[in-house]
Z-matrix of the N, CA and C atoms (Angstrom, degrees):
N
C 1 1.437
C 2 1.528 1 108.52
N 3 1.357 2 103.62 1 144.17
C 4 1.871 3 94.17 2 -176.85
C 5 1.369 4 104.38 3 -108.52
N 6 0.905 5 124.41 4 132.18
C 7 1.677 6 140.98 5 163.42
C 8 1.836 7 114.23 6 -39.23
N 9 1.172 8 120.46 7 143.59
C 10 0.896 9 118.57 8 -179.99
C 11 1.561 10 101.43 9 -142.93
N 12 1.161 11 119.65 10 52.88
C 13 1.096 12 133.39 11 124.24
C 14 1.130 13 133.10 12 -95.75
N 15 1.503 14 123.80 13 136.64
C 16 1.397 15 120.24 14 -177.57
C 17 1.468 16 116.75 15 -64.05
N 18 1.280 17 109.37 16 133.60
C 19 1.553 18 119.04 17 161.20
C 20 1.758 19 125.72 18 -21.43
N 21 0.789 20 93.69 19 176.31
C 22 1.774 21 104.83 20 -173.11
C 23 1.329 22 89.72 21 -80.03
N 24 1.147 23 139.57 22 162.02
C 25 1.682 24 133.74 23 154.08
C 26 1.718 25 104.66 24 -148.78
N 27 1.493 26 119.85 25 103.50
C 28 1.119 27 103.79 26 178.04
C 29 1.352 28 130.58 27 -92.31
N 30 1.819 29 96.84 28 165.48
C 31 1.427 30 106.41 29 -159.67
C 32 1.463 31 121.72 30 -38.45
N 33 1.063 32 124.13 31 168.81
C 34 1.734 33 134.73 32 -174.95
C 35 1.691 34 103.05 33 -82.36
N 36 0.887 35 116.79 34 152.73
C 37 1.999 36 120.22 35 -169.49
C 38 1.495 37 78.05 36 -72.75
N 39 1.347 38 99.86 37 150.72
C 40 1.745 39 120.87 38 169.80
C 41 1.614 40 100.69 39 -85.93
N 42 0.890 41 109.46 40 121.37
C 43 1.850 42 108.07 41 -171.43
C 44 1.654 43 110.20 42 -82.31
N 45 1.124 44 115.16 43 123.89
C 46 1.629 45 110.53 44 168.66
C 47 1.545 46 129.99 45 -108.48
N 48 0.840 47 126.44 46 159.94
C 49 1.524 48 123.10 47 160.80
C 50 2.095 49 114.45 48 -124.86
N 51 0.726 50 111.29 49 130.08
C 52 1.336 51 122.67 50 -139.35
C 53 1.620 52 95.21 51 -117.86
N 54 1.279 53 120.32 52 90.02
C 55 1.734 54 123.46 53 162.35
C 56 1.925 55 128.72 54 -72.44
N 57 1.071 56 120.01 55 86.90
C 58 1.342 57 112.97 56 -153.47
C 59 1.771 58 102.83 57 -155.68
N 60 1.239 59 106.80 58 120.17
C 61 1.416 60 113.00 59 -161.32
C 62 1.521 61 120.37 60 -87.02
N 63 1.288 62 97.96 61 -31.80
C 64 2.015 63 110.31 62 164.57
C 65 1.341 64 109.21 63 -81.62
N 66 1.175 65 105.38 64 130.99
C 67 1.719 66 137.89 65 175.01
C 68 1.455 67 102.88 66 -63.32
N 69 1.280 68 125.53 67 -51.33
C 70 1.264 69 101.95 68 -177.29
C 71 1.733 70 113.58 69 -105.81
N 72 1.552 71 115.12 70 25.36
C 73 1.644 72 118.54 71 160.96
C 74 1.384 73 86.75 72 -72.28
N 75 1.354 74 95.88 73 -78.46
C 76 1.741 75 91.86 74 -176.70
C 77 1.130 76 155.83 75 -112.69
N 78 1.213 77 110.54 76 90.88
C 79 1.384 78 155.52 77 -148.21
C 80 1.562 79 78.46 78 -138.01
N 81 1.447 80 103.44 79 -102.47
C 82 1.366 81 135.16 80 -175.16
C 83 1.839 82 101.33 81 -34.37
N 84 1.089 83 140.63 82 -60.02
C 85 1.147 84 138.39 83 160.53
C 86 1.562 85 132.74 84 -41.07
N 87 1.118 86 112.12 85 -54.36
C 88 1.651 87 131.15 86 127.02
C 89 2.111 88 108.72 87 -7.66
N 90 1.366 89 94.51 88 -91.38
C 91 1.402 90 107.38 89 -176.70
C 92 1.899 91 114.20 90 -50.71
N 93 0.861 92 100.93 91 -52.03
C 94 1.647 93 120.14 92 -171.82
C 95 1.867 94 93.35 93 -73.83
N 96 1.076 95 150.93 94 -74.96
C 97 1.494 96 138.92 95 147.65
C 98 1.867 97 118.22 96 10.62
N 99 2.201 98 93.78 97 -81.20
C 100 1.123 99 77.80 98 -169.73
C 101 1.885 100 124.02 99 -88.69
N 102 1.283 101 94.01 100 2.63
C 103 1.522 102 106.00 101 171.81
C 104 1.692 103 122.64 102 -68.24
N 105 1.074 104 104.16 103 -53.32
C 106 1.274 105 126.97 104 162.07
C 107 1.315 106 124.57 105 -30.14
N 108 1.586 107 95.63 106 -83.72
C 109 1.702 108 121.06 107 -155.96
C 110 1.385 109 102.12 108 -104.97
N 111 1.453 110 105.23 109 169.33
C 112 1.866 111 104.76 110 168.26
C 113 1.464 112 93.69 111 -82.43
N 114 1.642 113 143.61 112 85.26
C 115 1.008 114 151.53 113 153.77
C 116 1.492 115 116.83 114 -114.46
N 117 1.899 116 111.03 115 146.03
C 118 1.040 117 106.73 116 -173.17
C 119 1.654 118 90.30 117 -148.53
N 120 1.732 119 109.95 118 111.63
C 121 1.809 120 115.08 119 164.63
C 122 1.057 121 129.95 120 -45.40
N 123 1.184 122 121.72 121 90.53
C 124 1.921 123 111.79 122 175.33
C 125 1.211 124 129.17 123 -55.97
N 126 1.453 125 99.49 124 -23.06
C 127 1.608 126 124.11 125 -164.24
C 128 1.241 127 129.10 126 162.02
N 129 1.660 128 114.97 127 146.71
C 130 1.526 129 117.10 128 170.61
C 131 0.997 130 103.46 129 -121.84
N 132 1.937 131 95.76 130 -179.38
C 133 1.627 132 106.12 131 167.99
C 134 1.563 133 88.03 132 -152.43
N 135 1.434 134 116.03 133 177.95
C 136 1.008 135 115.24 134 170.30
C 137 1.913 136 115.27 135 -141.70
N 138 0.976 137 103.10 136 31.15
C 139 1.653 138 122.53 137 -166.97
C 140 1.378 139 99.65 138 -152.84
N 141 1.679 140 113.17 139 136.63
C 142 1.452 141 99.61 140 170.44
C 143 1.697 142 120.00 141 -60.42
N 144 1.238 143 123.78 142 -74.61
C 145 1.545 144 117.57 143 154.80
C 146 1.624 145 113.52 144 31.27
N 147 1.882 146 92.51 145 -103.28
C 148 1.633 147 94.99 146 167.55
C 149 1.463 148 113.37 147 -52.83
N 150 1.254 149 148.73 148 -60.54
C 151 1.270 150 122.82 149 -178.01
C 152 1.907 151 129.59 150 -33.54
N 153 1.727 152 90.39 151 -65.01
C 154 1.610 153 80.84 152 175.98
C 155 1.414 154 121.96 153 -65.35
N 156 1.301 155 133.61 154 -17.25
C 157 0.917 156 128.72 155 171.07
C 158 1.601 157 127.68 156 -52.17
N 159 1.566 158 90.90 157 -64.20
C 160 1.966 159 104.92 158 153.91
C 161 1.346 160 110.32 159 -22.62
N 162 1.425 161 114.23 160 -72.39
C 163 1.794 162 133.76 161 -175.54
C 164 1.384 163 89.09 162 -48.47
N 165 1.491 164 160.70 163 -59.41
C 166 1.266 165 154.09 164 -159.21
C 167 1.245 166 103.88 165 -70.90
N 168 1.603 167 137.44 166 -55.93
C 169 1.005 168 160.43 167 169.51
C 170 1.487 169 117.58 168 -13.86
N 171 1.147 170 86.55 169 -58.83
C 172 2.116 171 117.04 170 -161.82
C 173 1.320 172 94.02 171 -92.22
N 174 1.091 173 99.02 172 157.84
C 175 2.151 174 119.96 173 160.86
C 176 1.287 175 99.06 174 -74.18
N 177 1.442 176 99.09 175 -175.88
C 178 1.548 177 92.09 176 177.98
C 179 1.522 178 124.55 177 -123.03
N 180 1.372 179 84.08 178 15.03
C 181 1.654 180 119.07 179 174.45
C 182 2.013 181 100.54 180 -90.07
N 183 1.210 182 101.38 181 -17.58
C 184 1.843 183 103.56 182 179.36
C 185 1.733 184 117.82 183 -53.06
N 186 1.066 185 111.29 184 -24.95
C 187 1.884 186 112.47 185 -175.48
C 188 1.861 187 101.14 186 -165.88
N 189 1.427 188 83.33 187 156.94
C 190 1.634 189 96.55 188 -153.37
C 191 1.567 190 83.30 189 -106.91
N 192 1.016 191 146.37 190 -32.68
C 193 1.535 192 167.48 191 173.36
C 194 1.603 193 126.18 192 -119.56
N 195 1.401 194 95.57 193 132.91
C 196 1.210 195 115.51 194 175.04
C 197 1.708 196 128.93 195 -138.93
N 198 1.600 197 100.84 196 105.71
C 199 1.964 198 102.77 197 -172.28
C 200 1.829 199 105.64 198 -83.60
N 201 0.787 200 89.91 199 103.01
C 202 2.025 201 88.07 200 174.79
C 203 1.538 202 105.95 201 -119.73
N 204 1.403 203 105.62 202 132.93
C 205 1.333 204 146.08 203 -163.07
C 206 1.397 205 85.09 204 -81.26
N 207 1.113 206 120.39 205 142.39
C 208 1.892 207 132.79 206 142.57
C 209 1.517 208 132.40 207 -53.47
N 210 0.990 209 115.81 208 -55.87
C 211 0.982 210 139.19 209 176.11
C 212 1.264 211 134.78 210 -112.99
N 213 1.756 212 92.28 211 102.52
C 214 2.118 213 99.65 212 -156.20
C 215 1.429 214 89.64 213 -97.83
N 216 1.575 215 93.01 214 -176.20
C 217 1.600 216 119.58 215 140.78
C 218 1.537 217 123.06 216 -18.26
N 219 1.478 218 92.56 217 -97.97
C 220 1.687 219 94.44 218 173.09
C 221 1.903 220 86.26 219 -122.07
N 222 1.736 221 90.75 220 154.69
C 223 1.795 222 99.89 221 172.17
C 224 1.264 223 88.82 222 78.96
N 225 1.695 224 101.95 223 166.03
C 226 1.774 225 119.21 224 173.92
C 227 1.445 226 100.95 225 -126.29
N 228 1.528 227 113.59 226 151.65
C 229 1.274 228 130.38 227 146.52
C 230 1.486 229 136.38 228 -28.89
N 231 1.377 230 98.70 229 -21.09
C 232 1.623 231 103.78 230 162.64
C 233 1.343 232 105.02 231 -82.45
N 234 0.873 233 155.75 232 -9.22
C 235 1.397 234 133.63 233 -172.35
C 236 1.721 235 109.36 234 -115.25
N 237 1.670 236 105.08 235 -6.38
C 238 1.142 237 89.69 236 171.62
C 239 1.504 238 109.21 237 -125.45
N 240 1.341 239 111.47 238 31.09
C 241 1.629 240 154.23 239 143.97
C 242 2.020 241 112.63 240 -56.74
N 243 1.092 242 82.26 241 -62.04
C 244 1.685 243 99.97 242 161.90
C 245 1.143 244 127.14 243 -65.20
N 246 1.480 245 103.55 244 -62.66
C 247 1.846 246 108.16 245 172.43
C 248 1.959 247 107.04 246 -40.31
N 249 1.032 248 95.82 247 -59.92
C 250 1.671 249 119.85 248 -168.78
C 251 1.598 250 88.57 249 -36.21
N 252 1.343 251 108.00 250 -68.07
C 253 1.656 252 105.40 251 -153.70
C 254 1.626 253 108.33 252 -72.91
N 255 1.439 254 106.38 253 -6.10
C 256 1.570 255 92.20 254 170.21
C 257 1.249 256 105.93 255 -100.62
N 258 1.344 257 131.93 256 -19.65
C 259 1.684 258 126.65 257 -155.56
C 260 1.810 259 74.31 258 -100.82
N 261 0.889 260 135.93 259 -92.53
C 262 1.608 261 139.65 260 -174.61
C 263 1.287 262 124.91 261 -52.60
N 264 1.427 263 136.40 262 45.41
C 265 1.272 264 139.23 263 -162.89
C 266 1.600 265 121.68 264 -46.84
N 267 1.570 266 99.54 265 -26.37
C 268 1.830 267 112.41 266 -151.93
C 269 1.841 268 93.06 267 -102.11
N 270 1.952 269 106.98 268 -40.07
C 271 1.172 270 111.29 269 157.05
C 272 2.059 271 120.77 270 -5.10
N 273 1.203 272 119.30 271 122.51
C 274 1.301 273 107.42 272 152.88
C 275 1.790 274 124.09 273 -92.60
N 276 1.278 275 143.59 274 127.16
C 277 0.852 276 158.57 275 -154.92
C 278 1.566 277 141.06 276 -104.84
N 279 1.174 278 123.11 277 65.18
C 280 1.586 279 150.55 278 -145.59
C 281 1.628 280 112.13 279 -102.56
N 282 1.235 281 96.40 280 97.62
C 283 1.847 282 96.29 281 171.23
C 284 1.512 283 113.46 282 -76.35
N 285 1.552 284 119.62 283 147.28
C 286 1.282 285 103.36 284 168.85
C 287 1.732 286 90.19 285 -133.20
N 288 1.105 287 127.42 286 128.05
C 289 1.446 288 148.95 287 -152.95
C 290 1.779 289 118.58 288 -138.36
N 291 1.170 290 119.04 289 137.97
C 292 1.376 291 117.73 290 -178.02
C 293 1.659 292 91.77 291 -101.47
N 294 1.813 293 121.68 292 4.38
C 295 1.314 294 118.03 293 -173.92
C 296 1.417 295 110.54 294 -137.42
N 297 1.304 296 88.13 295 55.62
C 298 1.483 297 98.13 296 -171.89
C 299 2.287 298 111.49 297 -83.38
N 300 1.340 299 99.93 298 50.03
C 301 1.557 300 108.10 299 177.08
C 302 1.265 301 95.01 300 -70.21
N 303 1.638 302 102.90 301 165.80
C 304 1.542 303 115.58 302 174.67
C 305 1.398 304 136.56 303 -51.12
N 306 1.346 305 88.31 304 -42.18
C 307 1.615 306 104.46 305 166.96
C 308 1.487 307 114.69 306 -81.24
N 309 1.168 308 143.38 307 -33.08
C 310 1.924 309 132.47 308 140.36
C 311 1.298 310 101.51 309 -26.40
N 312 1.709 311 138.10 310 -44.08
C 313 1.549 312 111.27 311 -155.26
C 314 0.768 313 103.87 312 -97.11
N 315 1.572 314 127.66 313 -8.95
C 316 1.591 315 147.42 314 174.44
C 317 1.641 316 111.04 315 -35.46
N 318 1.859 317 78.94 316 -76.19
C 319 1.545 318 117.37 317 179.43
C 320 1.749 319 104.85 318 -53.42
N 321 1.152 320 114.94 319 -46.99
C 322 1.700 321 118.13 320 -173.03
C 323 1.634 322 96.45 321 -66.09
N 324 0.928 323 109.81 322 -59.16
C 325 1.948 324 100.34 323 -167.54
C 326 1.266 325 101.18 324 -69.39
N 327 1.459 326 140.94 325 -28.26
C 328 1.438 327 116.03 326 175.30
C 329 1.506 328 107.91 327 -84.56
N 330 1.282 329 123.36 328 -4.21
C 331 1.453 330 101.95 329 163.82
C 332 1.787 331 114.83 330 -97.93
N 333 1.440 332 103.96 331 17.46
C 334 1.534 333 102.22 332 -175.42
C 335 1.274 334 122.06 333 119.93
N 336 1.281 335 129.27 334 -34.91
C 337 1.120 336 132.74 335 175.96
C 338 1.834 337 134.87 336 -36.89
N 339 1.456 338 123.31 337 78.94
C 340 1.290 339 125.64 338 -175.58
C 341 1.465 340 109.99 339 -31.94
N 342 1.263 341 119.27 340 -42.81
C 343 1.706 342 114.23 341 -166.38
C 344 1.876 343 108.20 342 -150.79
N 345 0.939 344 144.29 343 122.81
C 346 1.421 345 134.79 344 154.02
C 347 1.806 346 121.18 345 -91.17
N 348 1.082 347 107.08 346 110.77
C 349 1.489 348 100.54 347 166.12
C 350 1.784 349 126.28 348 -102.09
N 351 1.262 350 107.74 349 175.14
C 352 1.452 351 85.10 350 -176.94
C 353 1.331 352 104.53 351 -134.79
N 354 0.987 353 115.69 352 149.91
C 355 1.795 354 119.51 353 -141.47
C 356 1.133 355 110.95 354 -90.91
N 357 1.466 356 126.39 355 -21.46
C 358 1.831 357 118.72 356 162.60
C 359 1.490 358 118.45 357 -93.51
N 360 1.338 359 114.75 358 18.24
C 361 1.569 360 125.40 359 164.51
C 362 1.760 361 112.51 360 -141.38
N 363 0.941 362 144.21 361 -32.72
C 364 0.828 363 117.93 362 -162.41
C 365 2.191 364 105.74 363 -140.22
N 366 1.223 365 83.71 364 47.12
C 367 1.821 366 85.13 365 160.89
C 368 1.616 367 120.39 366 -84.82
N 369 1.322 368 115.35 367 -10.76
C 370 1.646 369 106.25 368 153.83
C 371 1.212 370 131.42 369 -60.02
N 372 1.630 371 101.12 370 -30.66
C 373 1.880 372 100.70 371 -176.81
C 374 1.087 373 94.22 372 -78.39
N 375 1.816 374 141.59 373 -40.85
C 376 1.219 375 134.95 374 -170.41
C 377 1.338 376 111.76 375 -46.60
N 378 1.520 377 108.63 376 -54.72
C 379 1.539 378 116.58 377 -157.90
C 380 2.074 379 94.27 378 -65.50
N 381 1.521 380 108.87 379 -45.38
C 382 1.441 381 105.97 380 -177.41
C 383 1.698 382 97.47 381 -58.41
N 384 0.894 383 123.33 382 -47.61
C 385 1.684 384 107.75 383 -157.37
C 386 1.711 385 103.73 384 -78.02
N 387 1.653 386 108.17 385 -20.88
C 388 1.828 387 79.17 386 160.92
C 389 1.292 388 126.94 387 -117.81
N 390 1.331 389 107.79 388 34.35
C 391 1.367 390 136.68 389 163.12
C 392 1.770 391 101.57 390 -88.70
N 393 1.295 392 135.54 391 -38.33
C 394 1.309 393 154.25 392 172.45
C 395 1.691 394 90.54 393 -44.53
N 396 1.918 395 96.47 394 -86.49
C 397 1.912 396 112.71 395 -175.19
C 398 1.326 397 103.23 396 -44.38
N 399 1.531 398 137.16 397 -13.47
C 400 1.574 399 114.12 398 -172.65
C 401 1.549 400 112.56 399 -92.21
N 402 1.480 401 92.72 400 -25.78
C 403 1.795 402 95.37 401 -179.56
C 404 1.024 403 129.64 402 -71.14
N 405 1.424 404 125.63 403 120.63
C 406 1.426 405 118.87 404 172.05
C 407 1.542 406 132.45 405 -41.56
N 408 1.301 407 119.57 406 143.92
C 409 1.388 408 115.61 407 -170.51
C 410 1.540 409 107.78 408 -82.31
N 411 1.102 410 107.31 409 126.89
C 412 1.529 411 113.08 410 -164.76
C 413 1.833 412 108.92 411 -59.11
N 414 1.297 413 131.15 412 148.62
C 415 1.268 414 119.26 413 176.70
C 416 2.099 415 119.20 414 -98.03
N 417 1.407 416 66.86 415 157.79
C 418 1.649 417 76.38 416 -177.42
C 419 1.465 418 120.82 417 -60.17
């Protein structure tokens, strides 16, 4: 007898755009993302500049997530922390920081920031929390 329920169909990659100024953070962040998780990179930058620009670029329907670094190239992550939450409103918004002090998460949530982690302690919660955004919400 054949079932007529539909098949399993899994979720859609959680799309990111990824702010991060070392080549081999992300690289490796990159790899570990889409290996991992149902995640899929739309794009980086590694300078604010190219970032907001990207953010101008795109709809704002383009990525469901966004990891931005603090401390780029040229420019900081706060400002394109800001850009983000006005050009990407629906965007979720994730610092990953080697300066993640109290007053950084201060500064990150009043400019928008859903979550800050800090990258020589706590990339497990990262990987769990967008392992969290990829799963479908179970139905009623």
């Amino acid at each position: 007898m054949t079932s007529l329920l539909p098949a399993s169909v899994p979720p859609a990659p959680l799309r990111c755009f990824l702010v991060e100024d070392s080549a081999v953070i992300r690289q490796n962040l990159i790899a570990t993302l889409e290996e991992l998780l149902a995640v899929q990179i739309v794009g980086t930058a590694e300078d604010e500049r190219s970032a907001v620009e990207w953010l101008r670029g795109h709809p704002a329907d383009t990525c469901d997530l966004m990891i931005i670094d603090i401390f780029l190239r040229k420019g900081t992550g706060l400002d394109v922390l800001r850009q983000a939450r006005e050009l990407h409103p629906e965007a979720r918004l994730v610092v990953l920081t080697n300066f993640a002090t109290a007053d950084m998460r201060k500064r990150c949530a009043q400019l928008g920031a859903d979550r800050v982690f800090d990258k020589s302690a706590e990339l497990e919660e990262l990987l769990a929390y967008c392992e969290g955004l990829s799963r479908p919400l179970p139905q009623a």
